[in-house]
C-alpha positions in Angstrom: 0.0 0.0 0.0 1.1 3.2 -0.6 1.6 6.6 1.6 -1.1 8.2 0.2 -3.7 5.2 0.5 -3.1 5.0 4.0 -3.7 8.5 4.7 -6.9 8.4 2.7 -7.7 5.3 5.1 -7.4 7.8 8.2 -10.9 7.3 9.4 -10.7 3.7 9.3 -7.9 3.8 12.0 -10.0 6.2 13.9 -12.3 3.5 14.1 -9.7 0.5 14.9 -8.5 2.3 17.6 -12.1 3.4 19.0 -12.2 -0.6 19.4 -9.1 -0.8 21.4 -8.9 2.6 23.0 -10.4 2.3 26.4 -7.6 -1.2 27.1 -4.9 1.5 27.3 -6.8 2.7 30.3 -6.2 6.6 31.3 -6.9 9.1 28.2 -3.5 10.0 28.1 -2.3 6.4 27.0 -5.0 6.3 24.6 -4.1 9.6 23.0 -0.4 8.5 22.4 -1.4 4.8 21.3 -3.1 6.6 18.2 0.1 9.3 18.0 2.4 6.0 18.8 0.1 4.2 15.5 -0.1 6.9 13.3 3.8 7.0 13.4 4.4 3.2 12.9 2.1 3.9 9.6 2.8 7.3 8.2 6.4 8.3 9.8 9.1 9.0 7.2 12.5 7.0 8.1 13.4 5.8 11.3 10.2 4.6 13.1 11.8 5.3 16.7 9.5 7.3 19.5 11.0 10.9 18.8 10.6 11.3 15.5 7.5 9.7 15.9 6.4 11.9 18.6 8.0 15.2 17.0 5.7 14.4 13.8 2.4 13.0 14.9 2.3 14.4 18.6 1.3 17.9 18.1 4.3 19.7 17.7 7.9 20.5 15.9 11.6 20.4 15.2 12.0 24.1 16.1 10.1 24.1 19.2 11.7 23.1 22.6 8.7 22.1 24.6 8.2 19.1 22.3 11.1 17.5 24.2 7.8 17.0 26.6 5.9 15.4 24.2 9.2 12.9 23.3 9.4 12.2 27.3 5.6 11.3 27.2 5.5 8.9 24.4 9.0 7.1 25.6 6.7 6.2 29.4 4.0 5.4 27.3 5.8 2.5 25.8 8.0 1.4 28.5 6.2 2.4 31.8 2.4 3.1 31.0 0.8 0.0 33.0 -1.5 -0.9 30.3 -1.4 -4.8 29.2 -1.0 -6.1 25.6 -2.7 -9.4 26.2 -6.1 -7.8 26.0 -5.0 -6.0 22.8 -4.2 -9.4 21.3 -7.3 -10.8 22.4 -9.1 -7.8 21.2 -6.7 -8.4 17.2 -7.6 -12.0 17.3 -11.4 -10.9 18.0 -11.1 -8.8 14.4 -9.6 -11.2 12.6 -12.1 -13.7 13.4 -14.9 -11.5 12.2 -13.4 -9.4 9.6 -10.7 -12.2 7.9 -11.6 -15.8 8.7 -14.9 -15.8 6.6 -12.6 -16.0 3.5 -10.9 -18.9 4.6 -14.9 -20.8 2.9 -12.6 -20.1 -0.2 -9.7 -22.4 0.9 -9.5 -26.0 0.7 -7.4 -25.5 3.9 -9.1 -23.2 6.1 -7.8 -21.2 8.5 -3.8 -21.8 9.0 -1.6 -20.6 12.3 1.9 -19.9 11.7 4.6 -20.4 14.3 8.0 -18.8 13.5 10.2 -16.5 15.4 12.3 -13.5 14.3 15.8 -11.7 15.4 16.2 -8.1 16.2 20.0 -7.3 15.9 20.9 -4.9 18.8 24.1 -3.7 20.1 25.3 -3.6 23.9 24.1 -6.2 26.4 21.3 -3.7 28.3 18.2 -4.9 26.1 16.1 -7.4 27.5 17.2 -11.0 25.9 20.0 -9.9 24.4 22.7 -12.1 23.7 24.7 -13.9 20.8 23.0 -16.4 19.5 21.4 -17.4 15.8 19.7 -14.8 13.9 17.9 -16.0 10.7 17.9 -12.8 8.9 21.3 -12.7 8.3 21.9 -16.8 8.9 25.1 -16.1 11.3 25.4 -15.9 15.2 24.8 -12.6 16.0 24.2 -9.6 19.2 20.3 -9.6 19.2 16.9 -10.4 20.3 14.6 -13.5 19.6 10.8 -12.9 20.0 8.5 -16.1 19.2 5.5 -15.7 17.0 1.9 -16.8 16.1 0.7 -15.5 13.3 -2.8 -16.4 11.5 -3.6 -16.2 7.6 -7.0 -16.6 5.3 -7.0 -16.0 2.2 -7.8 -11.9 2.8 -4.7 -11.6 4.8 -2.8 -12.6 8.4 -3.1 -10.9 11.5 -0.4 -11.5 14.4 -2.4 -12.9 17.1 0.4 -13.6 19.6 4.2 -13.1 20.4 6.9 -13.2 23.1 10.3 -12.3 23.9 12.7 -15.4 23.8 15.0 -15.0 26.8 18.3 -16.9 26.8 19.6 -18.9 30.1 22.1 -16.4 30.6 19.7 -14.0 31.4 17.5 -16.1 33.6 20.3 -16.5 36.2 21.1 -12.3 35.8 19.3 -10.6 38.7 20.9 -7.9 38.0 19.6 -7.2 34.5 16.8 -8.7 35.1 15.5 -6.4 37.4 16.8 -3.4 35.0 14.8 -4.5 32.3 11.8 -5.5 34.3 11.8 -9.3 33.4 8.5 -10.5 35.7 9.5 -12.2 38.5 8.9 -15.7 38.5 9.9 -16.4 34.5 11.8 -19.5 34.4 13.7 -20.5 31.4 11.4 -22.0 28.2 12.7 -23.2 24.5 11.2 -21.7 21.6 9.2 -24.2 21.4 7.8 -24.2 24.7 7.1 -20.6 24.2 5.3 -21.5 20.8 2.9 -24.0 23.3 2.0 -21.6 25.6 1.3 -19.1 23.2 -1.0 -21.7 21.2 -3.2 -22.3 24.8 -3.2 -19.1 24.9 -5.0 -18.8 21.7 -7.4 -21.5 22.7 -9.5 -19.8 24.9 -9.8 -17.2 22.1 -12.3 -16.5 18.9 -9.6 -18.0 16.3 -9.4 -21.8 15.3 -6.5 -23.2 13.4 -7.7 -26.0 10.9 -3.6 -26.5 10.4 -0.5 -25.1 12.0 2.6 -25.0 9.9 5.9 -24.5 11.8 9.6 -24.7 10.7 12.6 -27.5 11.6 13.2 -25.5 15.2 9.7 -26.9 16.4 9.7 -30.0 14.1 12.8 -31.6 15.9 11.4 -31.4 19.2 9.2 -34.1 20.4 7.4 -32.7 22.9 6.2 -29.9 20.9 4.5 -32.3 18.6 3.4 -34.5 21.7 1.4 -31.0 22.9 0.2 -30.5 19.2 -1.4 -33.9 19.1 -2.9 -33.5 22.6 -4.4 -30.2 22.0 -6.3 -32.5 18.6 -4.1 -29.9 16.3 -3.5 -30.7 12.6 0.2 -29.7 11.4 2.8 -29.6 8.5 6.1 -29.4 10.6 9.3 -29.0 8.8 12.2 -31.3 10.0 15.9 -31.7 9.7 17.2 -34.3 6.8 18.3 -36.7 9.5 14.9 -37.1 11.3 14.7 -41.2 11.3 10.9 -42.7 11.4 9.8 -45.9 11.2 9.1 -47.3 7.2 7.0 -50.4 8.6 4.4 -50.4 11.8 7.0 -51.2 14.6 3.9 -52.5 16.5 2.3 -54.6 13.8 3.7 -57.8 15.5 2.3 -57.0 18.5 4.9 -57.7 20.3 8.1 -54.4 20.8 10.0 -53.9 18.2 13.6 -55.9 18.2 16.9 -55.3 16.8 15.6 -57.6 13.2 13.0 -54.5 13.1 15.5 -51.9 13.1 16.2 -51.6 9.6 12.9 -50.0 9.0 14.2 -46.9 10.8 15.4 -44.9 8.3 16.1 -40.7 7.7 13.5 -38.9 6.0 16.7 -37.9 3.5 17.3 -41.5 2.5 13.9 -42.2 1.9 13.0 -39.0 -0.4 16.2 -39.8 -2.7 15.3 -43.4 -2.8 12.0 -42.6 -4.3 10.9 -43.8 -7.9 10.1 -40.7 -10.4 7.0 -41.5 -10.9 6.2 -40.5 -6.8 6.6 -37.4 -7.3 3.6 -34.8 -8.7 3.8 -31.2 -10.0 1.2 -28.9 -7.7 1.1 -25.3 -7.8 0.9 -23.5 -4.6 -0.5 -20.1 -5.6 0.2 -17.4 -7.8 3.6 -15.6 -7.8 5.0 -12.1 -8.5 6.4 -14.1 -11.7 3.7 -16.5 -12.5 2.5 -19.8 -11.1 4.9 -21.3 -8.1 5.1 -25.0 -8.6 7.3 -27.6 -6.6 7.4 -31.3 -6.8 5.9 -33.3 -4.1 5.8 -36.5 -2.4 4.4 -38.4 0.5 4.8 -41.6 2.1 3.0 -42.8 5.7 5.4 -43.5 7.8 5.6 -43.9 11.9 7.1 -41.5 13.7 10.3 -41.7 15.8 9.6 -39.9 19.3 11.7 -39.6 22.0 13.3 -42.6 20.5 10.8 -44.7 20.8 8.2 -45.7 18.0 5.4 -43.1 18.1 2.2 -42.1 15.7 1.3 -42.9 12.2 2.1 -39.9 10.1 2.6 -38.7 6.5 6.5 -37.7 5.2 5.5 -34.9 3.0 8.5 -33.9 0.7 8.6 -30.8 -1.2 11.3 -30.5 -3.7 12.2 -27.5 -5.7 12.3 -27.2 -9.6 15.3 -26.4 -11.6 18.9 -27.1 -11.5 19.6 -26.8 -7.7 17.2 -28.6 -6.5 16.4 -28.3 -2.6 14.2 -31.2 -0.8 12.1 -30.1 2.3 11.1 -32.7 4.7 7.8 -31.9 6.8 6.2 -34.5 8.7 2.0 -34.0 8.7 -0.4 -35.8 11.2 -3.1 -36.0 9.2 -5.3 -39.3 8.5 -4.6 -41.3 5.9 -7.3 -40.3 3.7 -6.0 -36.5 3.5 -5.6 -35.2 0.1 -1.7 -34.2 -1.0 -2.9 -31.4 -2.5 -4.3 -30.1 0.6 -0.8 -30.7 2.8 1.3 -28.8 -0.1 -1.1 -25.7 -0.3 -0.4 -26.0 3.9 3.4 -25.6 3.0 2.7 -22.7 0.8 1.4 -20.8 3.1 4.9 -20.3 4.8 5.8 -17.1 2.4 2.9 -15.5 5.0 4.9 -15.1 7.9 7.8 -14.0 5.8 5.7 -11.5 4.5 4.4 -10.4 7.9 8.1 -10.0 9.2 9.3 -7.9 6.4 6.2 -5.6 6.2 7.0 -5.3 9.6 10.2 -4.7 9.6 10.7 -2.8 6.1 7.3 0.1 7.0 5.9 -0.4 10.1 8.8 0.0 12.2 9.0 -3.7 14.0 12.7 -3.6 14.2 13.4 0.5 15.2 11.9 0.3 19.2 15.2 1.8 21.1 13.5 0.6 25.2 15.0 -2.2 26.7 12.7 -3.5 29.1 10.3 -6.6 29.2 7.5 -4.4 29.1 8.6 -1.6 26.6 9.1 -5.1 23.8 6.1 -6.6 24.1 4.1 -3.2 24.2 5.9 -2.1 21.1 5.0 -5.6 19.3 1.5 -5.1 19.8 1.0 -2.0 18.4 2.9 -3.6 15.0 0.9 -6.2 14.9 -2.3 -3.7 15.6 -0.9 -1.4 12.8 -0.5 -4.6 10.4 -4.3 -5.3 11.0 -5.0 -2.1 10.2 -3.2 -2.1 7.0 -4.6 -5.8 6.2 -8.5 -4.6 6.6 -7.6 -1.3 4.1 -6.5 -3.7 1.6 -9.3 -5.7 1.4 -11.9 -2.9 1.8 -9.7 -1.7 -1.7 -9.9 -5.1 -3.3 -13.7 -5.2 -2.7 -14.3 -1.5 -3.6 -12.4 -2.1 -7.1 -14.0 -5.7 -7.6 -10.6 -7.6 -7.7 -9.4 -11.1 -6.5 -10.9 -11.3 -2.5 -7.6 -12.9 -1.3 -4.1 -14.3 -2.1 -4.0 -18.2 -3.2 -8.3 -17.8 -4.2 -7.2 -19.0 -7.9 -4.8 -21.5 -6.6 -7.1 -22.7 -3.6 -9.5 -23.7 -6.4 -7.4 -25.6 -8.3 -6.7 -27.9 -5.7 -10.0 -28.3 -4.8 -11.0 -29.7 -8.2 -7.3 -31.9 -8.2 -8.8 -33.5 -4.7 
């Protein structure tokens, strides 16, 4: 969208933020939630508080006193005791009544999305700071982690959840803790125990995920999927190339499997470059900026491997890349055996969603320029993102429908593979 659309949108944020307004609690808050907003949306350059502030607060460069209006705005964000959770809530509520209908259009329904994201930071003062992996540059580097959920439809995605990843290192720092507000009490969680509690926390909520779709980080870990499958929840989990599963039911004798069975363990690698050519099928996956995008797929029921014992019946979905460097993605999918392939590949597609969320994030709404440190200050900061994303979803489709064009990404392609099933 461009500049100008957005401002033309500028009662429909009015509106959104009419919604949300009174969870920021005293008027003042609310006032600079909509100044704090406006400036994720409309601010030229550097999305930090004072430029923010200097522009959409009511005053400018030249004049002094705005330093006032810069001090307000920073304790708005950091110490301004208003909670994001009911925000969220209040996002997911939206999306459930403005999105999810379009999801009718989709063979696959309404699909979560659990990644996380780095913010690279210097010093060792923000909260969860530290050196460790960063995917947007694909090295170790100084930053932060934050865990997401993220829902998409065919009209669009929403960010319905999130949390700030906090390394070991800083669970034993008191010290820096307490500086940066941590809440007392936080004990240390994986990434993918993060990605469980955010998911319960969704439960209670207006949004229900017909798949979830998550990348090798949560794939390898076998109590992540054990929480999936207790919580009844369909998913297309990537996984590393040396995942072993069963090839044969290690049960099927009735009795536990012995060391005679153990050739039937094999990598998910070993058994997608063993497969004949005629097992693998051409699907499209949706539309893209240069025509149709189309991989090669494969699937083959398997049992799965958990905590090195034999666990579930589920499908190896491969996904393998056309063209001369060819690059084989291994997802395993705990769906019945009856599932249509064309359903679990459109589930796979939807992966460029979350990528697309991050760098609109990231690239115009300012995701990446908060300068606060604290606990608080992060997750504040994250919500209003992900409230200003919403925003800039629902204009987009009230422009689609007003000008008659396609009601959502993937609607051509989500047809096809209905008629293919």
């Amino acid at each position: 969208m461009t500049t100008d659309e957005l401002r033309a949108a500028a009662d429909g944020l009015i509106v959104l933020h009419e919604r949300v307004a009174h969870l920021f609690g005293r008027v003042e808050a609310r006032r600079h939630s909509l100044t704090y907003l406006r400036g994720l949306l409309l601010a030229p350059g550097r999305k930090s508080v004072e430029p923010m502030a200097l522009v959409f607060g009511g005053g400018s460069n030249s004049n002094p006193a705005d330093d006032n209006v810069v001090i307000a705005m920073q304790r708005f964000i950091t110490d301004s005791p208003w909670q994001w959770n009911p925000i969220q809530r209040e996002i997911q509520a939206i999306f459930a009544e403005q999105l999810a209908s379009s999801a009718t259009d989709w063979p696959i329904g309404t699909v979560g999305i659990i990644d996380e994201s780095a913010f690279l930071k210097k010093g060792t003062e923000s909260v969860g700071v530290a050196r460790q992996y960063c995917g947007r540059t694909g090295t170790v580097e100084n930053c932060q982690v934050g865990v997401f959920l993220v829902a998409t439809v065919p009209a669009g995605s929403a960010l319905l959840d999130h949390e700030l990843y906090l390394p070991r290192s800083w669970i034993k720092d008191c010290n820096r803790r307490k500086k940066t507000r941590v809440p007392k009490g936080l004990k240390f969680r994986t990434k993918p125990q993060i990605a469980i509690e955010l998911l319960q926390r969704n439960v209670a909520g207006p949004v229900r995920f017909d798949w979830l779709i998550a990348d090798e980080e949560y794939g390898r870990n076998g109590k992540f999927l054990d929480e999936l499958e207790a919580m009844s929840q369909r998913y297309v989990v990537e996984v590393p190339v040396n995942t072993t599963v069963w090839t044969v039911d290690p049960e099927g004798s009735g009795r536990p499997p012995g060391k005679r069975w153990r050739k039937h363990v094999r990598t998910v690698r070993c058994i997608g470059e063993t497969l004949p050519t005629e097992a693998w099928q051409n699907l499209q996956l949706r539309e893209g900026a240069t025509g149709p995008l189309v991989s090669q797929f494969a699937r083959v029921r398997v049992w799965a491997v958990r905590h090195r014992k034999p666990g579930p019946p589920v499908w190896l979905l491969m996904r393998r890349s056309l063209g001369d460097k060819q690059e084989t993605k291994y997802y395993l999918v705990n769906a019945p055996a009856e599932e249509p392939m064309e359903t679990m590949a459109l589930v796979t597609g939807c992966r460029w969603r979350v990528e697309e969320f991050f760098e609109e994030g990231k690239s115009y709404l300012g995701m990446g320029h908060y300068e606060a440190r604290s606990w608080t200050s992060w997750h504040h900061h994250m919500t209003l993102v992900g409230l200003a994303h919403l925003f800039v979803t629902l204009t987009r489709q009230r422009l689609k429908k007003n000008s008659g064009t396609d009601p959502g990404h993937g609607f051509a392609v989500a047809k096809e593979c209905t008629q293919a099933a």
